[in-house]
LODRENVO-138386 format. One record per residue (C-alpha): x, y, z. Coordinates in steps of 0.05 Angstrom, whole numbers, plus 5000, padded with zeros to 4 digits. Layout:
REM residues N
XYZ
...
***
This chain:
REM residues 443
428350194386
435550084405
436649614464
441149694517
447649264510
450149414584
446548944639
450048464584
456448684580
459348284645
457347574617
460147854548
467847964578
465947184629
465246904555
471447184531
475146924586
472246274584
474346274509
482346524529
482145924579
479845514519
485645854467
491345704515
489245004538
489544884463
496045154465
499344824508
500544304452
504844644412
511244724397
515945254437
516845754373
508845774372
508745854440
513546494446
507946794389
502546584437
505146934500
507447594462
500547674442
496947554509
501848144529
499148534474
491948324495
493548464580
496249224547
488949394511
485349114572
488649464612
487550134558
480549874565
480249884638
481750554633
477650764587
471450524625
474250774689
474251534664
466351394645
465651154716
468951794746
464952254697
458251894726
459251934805
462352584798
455752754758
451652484812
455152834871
454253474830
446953364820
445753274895
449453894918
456453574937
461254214945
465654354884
471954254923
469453504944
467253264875
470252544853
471752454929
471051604940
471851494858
478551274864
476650774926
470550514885
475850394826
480949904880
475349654894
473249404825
480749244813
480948894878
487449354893
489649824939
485750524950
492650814930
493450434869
485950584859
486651364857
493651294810
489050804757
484551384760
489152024757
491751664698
484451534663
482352274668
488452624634
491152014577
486052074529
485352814519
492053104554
496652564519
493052314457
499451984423
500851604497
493651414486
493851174420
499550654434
496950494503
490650224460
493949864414
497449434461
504749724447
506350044515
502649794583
500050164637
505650354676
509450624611
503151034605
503951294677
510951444671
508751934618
503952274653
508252284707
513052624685
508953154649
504353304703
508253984714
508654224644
502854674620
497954304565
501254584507
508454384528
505853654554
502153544480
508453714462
512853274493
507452734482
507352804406
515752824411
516552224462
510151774435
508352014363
512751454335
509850794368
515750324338
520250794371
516850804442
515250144445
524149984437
525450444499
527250224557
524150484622
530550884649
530751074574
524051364571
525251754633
531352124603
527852284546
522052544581
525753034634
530453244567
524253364534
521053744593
526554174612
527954354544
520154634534
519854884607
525454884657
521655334701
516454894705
521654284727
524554744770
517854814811
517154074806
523353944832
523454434891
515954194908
519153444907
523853634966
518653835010
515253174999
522052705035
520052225078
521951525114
517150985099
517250195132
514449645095
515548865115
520648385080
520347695084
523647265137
522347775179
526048325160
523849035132
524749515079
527350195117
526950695054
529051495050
526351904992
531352454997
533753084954
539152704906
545053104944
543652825010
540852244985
548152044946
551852345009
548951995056
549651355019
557451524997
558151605076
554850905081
560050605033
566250865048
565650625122
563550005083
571049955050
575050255107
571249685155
572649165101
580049395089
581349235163
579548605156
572048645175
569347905158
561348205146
560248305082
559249105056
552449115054
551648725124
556749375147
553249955105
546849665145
549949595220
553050275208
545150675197
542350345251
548550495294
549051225277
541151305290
539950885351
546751055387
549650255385
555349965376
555649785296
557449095316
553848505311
557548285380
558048845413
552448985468
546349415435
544450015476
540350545455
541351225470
534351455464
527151075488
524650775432
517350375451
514949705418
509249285422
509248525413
501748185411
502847475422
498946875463
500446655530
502345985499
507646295459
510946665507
511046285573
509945555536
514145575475
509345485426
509045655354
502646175350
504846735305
506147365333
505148015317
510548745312
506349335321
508049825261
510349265226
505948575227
506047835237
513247515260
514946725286
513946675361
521546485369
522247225347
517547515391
519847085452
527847375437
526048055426
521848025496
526947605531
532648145507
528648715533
527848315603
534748115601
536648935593
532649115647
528549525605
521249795627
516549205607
508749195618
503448625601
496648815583
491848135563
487548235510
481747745493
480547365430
475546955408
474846235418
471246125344
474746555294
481746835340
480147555327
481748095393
473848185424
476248465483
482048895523
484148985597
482949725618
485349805681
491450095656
489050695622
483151115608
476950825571
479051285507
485251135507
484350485519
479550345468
483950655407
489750185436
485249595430
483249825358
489749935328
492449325361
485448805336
485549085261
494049115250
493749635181
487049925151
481049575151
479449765078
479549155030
487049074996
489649715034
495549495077
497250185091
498250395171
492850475213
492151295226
485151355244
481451075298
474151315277
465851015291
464450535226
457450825230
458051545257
456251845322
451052355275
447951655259
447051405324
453250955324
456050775397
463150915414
465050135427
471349635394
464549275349
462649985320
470050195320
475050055260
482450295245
483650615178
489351055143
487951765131
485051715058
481051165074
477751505137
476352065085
474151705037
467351385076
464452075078
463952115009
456852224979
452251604978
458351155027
455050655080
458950295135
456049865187
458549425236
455848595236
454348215298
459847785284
464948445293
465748535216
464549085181
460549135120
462249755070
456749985015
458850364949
455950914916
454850404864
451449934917
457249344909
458749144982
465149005015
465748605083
471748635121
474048195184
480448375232
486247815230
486447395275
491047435329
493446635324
492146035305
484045845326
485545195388
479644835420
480745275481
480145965484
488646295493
488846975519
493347405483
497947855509
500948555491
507648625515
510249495508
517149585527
521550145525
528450115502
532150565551
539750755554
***
C-alpha cells in the first residue's frame, strides 16, 4: 500500500529552507568569485520555485473549482475566490493573486516552450507573464506558435532583454494575426483610466494609461511648455514645470509655485487627524482620505490654507479607542444614520480590509450578511474594493466580526485570516478624540 507523501510535504520544503540558511551561512566565507556563482544559482533556484509555485497553484484551482462544481456552484461562477485563496497563500495582493493564477492555468498546456524554460530556472515569473501577456489575443494555434518562435531556443530567451522580448512578441503576433492585435488594441483603449497611488515623503504617483496618440501629445504639450518656460529664464527645473503646468491646466491655478492657488471647480477633501495635532501641535500622524497616512505638519497646512481661503470647512469627531487607537465610534448628528455609518467605515478601515490588498475602499458591505443574521453596525461592517466584496460570496467563504472589532475571514481551504483597521494615531495614556476635517475647495 502506497502512503500518502502530502500531510508531509510542508515540513519537507521547512527542511529545505533550513538547509539554504545552512548553504549560504557557509558561504559567506568565501571568496567574491565564489560568491557571484553562489547568488546566480539562488536566482536559478527563486525561478523553479517560483515554476513550482505555479505548478501547484493550477492543482489548487483544478480542486476548488472541482468542489464548487460538485456542490452545484453555477458554471459562470466557477474558480470565483481561487485567486484570493492563492494571495493569500503568497501573502500578496488579491490582484497579484488572480495574475499568479491566470498565469498557472494557461503556461503549461497553452505555452509549453515558455513552460519548459520557466522550469528550468532560465526565465522568472514575470518573463513568463509577459508571454502570456502578450499572446492572450491570439488564437491557440497562432500563440503555440509564437511560443515555439519566441521560447523554443532557451539560450536565446534567456539573452533578451525585457523591452526586447516585447518587440519580438507583438512582431511575432502581428505577423500570425494582425486582426487579432487589432481587436486587442482597440479593446485596450476602452480600458484608459487615471489611477493614484502614494509616494513617499508625501507625495503621489498621478498616472494616465492613455491611447499612445494622446498619451505622446499630451506629454509633448507637457514638454514644450517645459522648454519655452525654461528658455525665459524659469529657475524650476523641467520636470518641477511639466508638473505645475497638469495640475494648473486641470484645477484652473496659476502654474506658479508663488502665485495664489485658486481652483476653479469644488474639489472636497478629508483630513482624519487628533485634536492634539491640530489645535496642540503635536506629531500624531494624520491621515488624506483617498490617499493615506501624512505628518501632522501637513495636515495642520493643508487645513490652515483652506481656513486661510475662506473655504467651506466642517469638523465631525470621531472616537477611537483608548487601548489599540482604532475609530469605535462617529458623531451623527450631521447626517443620516446610513450615511453616516458608510462615512465612518471608509474613514476607520483607510483601503480594503482584505489581508495585503491596499486597493481603495469601494464597498461598504455586512462582514457576516444580513441573510445570516448579521446587524447593520461599524463592528459587523467592513470596507472592501469591488473584487474583494465579490470574492466573500464565493462557495464555502466565512467572515465574522470579533469582539475586539476585527474581522476574522475563513477559506474554502479552512486557513483563517484576521484583519484589524489602522489605527488612527499613536495609542497615549488618555483617550484623544480624533477629528475629520471635509473642506471644499471653492473658486
Amino acid at each position: 500500500m502506497t502512503t500518502n507523501p502530502l500531510p508531509s510535504a510542508p515540513a519537507a520544503v521547512a527542511a529545505v529552507r533550513s538547509e539554504l540558511r545552512g548553504v549560504v551561512a557557509a558561504a559567506l566565507e568565501l571568496d567574491a568569485t565564489v560568491l557571484v556563482d553562489v547568488v546566480a544559482e539562488l536566482e536559478t533556484l527563486g525561478r523553479t520555485v517560483s515554476a513550482a509555485q505555479a505548478e501547484l497553484t493550477a492543482r489548487l484551482d483544478a480542486l476548488l473549482t472541482q468542489e464548487q462544481a460538485d456542490a452545484g456552484v453555477r458554471p459562470e461562477e466557477l474558480g470565483k475566490g481561487v485567486g484570493h485563496v492563492v494571495a493569500a497563500a503568497r501573502r500578496e495582493s488579491p490582484h497579484r493573486g488572480r495574475r499568479h493564477l491566470s498565469l498557472a492555468r494557461v503556461v503549461q498546456t497553452e505555452l509549453p516552450h515558455t513552460w519548459a524554460a520557466w522550469r528550468d530556472g532560465r526565465i522568472d515569473e514575470w518573463t513568463s507573464t509577459v508571454i502570456a501577456r502578450e499572446t492572450a489575443c491570439l488564437p491557440l494555434a497562432h500563440r503555440l506558435a509564437v511560443d515555439e518562435i519566441v521560447a523554443g531556443d532557451p539560450d536565446a530567451l534567456e539573452q533578451l532583454s525585457p523591452r526586447r522580448l516585447l518587440a519580438r512578441l507583438r512582431t511575432e503576433s502581428e505577423r500570425l494575426d494582425p486582426a487579432a492585435c487589432v481587436a486587442r488594441r482597440r479593446h485596450a483603449e476602452s480600458e484608459r483610466r487615471v489611477t493614484l497611488r502614494p509616494a513617499p515623503d508625501s507625495m503621489t504617483w498621478l498616472t494616465a494609461l492613455l491611447p499612445v496618440k494622446e498619451g505622446v501629445a499630451v506629454y509633448s504639450t507637457l514638454l514644450r511648455e517645459a522648454d519655452r518656460a525654461r528658455a525665459a529664464g524659469e529657475e524650476r527645473g523641467r520636470g518641477q514645470v511639466m508638473a505645475d503646468a497638469l495640475v494648473a491646466t486641470m484645477l484652473g491655478v496659476p502654474a506658479s509655485d508663488t502665485a495664489p492657488a485658486v481652483p476653479a471647480t469644488p474639489v472636497a477633501l478629508g483630513v482624519v487627524m487628533t485634536d492634539a495635532a491640530l489645535f496642540g501641535g503635536a506629531d500624531d500622524e494624520a491621515h488624506l482620505d483617498g490617499f493615506g497616512p501624512i505628518p501632522a505638519e501637513l495636515a495642520r497646512e493643508i487645513v490652515c490654507g483652506a481656513v486661510t481661503a475662506e473655504e467651506e470647512v466642517s469638523i465631525r469627531r470621531l472616537y477611537s479607542s483608548p487601548t489599540t487607537g482604532e475609530l469605535v465610534s462617529m458623531d451623527a448628528r450631521t447626517r443620516t444614520f446610513r450615511g453616516n455609518l458608510a462615512r465612518f467605515v471608509r474613514l476607520r478601515d483607510r483601503t480594503c480590509r482584505t489581508p495585503w490588498c491596499d486597493a481603495p475602499v469601494r464597498h461598504v458591505d455586512h462582514v457576516e450578511s444580513r441573510q445570516d443574521g448579521g446587524p447593520t453596525s461599524a463592528r459587523n461592517g467592513q470596507g472592501l474594493c469591488e473584487a474583494c466584496n465579490y470574492a466573500k460570496t464565493a462557495h464555502r467563504w466565512r467572515s465574522r466580526p470579533e469582539p475586539d472589532g476585527s474581522v476574522t475571514t475563513t477559506l474554502p481551504t479552512g486557513h483563517r485570516l484576521t484583519t484589524r483597521p489602522p489605527p488612527v494615531a499613536t495609542i497615549r495614556r488618555r483617550v484623544l478624540p480624533a477629528l475629520h476635517i471635509e473642506y471644499v475647495l471653492t473658486g
